[in-house]
Every structure is written in structure tokens, then in C-alpha cells.
C-alpha positions in Angstrom: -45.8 46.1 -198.9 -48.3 47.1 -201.6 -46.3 49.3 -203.5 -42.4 50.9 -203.5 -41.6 53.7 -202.0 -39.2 55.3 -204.9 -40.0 57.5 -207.7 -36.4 56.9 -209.3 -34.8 53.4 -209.5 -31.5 54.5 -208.1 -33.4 55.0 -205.0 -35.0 51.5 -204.2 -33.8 49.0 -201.6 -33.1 45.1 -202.0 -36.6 44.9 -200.0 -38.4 46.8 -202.6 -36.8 44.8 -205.5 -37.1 41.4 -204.0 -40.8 42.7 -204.0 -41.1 43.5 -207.5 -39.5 40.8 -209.0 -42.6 37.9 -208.6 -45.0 40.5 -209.4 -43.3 41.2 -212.8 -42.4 37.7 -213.3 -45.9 36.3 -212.4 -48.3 39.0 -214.4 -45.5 38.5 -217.6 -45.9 34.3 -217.1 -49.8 35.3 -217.1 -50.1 37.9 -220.0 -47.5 36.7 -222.5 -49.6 34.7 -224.6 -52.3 37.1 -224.9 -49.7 39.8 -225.8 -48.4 38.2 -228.5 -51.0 37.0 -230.1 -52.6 40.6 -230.0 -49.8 41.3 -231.8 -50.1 38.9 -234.5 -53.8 39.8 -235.2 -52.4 43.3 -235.7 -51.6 41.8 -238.6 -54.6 41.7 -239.7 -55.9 43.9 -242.9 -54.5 45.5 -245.6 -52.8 43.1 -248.3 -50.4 45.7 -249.3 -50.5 44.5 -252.7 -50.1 40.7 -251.5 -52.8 38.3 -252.4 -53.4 37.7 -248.6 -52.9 39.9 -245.8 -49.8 39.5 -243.2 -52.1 37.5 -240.4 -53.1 34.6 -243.1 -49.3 34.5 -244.3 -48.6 34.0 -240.5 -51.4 30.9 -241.0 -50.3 29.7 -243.7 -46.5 29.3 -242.2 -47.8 27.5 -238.8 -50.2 25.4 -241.2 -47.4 24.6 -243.4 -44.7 23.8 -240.5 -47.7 21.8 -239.0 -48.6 19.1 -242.0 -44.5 18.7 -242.7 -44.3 17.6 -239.4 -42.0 20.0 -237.5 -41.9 20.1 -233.9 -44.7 22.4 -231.5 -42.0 24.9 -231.2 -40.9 25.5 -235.3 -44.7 25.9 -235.5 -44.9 28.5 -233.4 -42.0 30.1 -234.5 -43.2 30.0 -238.2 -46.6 31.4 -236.6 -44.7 34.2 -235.2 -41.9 35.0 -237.2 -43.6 38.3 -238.8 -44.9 39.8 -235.8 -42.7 42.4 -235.8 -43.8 44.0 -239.2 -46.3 46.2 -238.1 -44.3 48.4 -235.5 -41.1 47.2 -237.0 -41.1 47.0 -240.6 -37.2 47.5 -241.2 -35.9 45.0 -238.4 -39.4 42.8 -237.6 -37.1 39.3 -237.7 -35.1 40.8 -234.9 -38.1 42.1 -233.0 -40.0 38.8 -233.2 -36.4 36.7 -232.7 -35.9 38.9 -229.0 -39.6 37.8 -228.2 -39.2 34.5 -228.8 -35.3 34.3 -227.4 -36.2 33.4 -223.8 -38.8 30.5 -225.1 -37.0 29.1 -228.1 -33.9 27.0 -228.6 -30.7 28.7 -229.6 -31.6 27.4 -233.8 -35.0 28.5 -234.1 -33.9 32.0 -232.2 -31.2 32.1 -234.9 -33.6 31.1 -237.4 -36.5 34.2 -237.1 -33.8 36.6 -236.4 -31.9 36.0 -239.9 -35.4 35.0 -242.1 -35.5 38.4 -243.2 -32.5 38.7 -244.7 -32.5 34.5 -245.6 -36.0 35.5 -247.5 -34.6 38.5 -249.4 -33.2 35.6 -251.7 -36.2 35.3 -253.3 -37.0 39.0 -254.3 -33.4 41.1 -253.7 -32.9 40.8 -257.1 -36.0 42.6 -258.4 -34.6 45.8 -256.7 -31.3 45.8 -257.5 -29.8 44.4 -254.2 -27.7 40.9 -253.7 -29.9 38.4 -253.6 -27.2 35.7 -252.3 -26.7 38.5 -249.3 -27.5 35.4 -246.9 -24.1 33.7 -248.3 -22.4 35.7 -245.6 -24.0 33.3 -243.4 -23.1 30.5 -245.4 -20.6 28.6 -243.0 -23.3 29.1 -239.7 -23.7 25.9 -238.4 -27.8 26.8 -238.9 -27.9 28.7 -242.5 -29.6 25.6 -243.8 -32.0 25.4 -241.3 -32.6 29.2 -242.0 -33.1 28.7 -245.8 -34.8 25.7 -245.4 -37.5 27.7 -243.2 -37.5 30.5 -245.9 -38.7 27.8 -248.5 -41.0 25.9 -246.8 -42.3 27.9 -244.2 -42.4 31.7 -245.7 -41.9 32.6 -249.4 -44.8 30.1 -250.1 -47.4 31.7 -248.3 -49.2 34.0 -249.5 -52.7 31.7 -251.4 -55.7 33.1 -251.1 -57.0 29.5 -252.2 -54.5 27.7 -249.3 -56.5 25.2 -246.9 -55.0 27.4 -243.9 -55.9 26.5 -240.7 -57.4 28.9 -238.0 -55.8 30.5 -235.1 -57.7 28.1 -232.5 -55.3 25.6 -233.8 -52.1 26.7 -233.0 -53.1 29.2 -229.9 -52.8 25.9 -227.2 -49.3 26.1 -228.5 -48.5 29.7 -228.3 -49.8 29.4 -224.7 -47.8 26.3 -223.8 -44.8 27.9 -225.0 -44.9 31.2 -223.1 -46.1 29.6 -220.1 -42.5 27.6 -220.0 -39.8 29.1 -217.5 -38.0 31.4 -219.7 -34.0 30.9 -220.2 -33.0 34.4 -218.7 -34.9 37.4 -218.2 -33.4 40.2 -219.8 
């Protein structure tokens, strides 16, 4: 079979799906690396008012989560955590969190999804919103781990004058990652 024979999914056959299913699975084990990592250098560019742009924040994070010592995957995760910004501004730590979901232990998953929110605690207050709106999370058997993230790994980032590693350093373990068996396909 080189292709399916339906033009609406209702219409396919267990053949046609058992058919599909490696294809998908074996061009996303392929791609996935290179895909998010295009995304990250879409961060590239304008500062918007920032001393650094989005991409070199993303740097500094892995370079950061790097010299402390955490683990391939924390790195990554601090690597990634912003990639949602450009195409989702208003909810990027839940787009980069349902990236990384399949790849990432249950903590760090929890971790990206909530930084946004975790992070406001260091500007909320400038604009007239609760900046202890992570306390709601404050009995979660990872809000430390969420805050202590936000502090080292995020609110820190953004010098121009920072020693901040290149991408080369950290892409072997962006492509290790995604090349694991994912959890669950979704």
C-alpha cells in the first residue's frame, strides 16, 4: 500500500490505519528534534524592550541549568520552556509543557507548564496583579521545584554580558531526548 484509500477518516479500514501508524510514528521520531529547535530559533530577534532577545534567554536558562549541575533533561527543559512565546504568547508554558509531556518526567512536565504563572512572582506586582498567584499551588508536591526553576533558571536571564553558551552545546541533548520512545502518543 502506498497510500489510503479515504478522503474522510470515518471511512478508513484497520488495514489502512495499521499502515499509517509507523509512517507517522517513524517521520515524527525523525523530525522532532529539528522541529523544535526551529522553533526555538524563532525566537530569535527583537528584544522587546529586554536587554536580550527570547533565543539568548532560552541560552542563558540551559547554560545556567547546565553549570548548577542539573540533569540532561532539566536542561533541556530550561532550553525549551519559552518556545511557545512566539505563536503562543498568552499560554506559551502550556504549549512548550504538551511538547515536552511525552519526553519528560511527570515534575519537569509540571514544572514548564506552571513557570508562567510561578514567574509572574517576580513582575505581577508592577501591574497591579497578585504576585503570590502561584500560592494556589502552594501544597503541590512540585511548587518548589517550580519556583526554584523560576529563580535559577528564568527570571535571571536576560545579560547581555552573560558567558552563554551556544546552541551546538545543548542540541546533542535536544536530539537524545526526542529520539527516546515517547510515554503515549496523544
Amino acid at each position: 500500500m502506498k497510500e489510503v484509500s479515504f478522503t474522510e477518516m470515518k471511512n478508513g479500514t484497520r488495514e489502512e490505519y495499521e499502515f499509517l501508524t509507523p509512517l507517522f510514528q517513524e517521520h515524527h521520531r525523525l523530525n522532532l528534534a529539528d522541529e523544535v529547535l526551529a522553533m526555538l530559533l524563532k525566537l530569535r530577534g527583537p528584544k522587546l524592550g529586554y536587554k536580550v532577545d527570547r533565543y539568548e534567554h532560552s541560552l542563558q536558562s540551559a547554560t545556567h541549568a547546565l553549570r548548577d549541575g542539573a540533569d540532561e533533561e532539566l536542561i533541556v527543559c530550561a532550553l525549551l520552556h519559552d518556545i511557545g512565546d512566539s505563536i503562543a504568547p498568552d499560554n506559551h508554558s502550556q504549549l512548550a509543557a504538551a511538547v515536552l509531556k511525552p519526553y519528560v518526567s511527570e515534575k519537569n512536565h509540571w514544572i514548564i507548564r506552571h513557570h508562567g504563572l510561578f514567574q509572574g512572582y517576580y513582575y505581577f506586582h508592577h501591574l497591579g496583579q497578585d504576585q503570590n498567584a502561584r500560592d494556589q499551588f502552594k501544597t503541590h508536591e512540585h511548587y518548589q521545584a517550580c519556583v526554584d526553576f523560576c529563580e535559577k533558571y528564568d527570571q535571571n536571564c536576560f545579560d547581555p554580558e552573560f558567558d552563554t553558551l551556544p546552541l551546538e552545546t545543548f542540541e546533542p541533548m535536544v536530539r537524545r531526548m526526542f529520539e527516546k520512545q515517547p510515554d503515549e502518543y496523544v
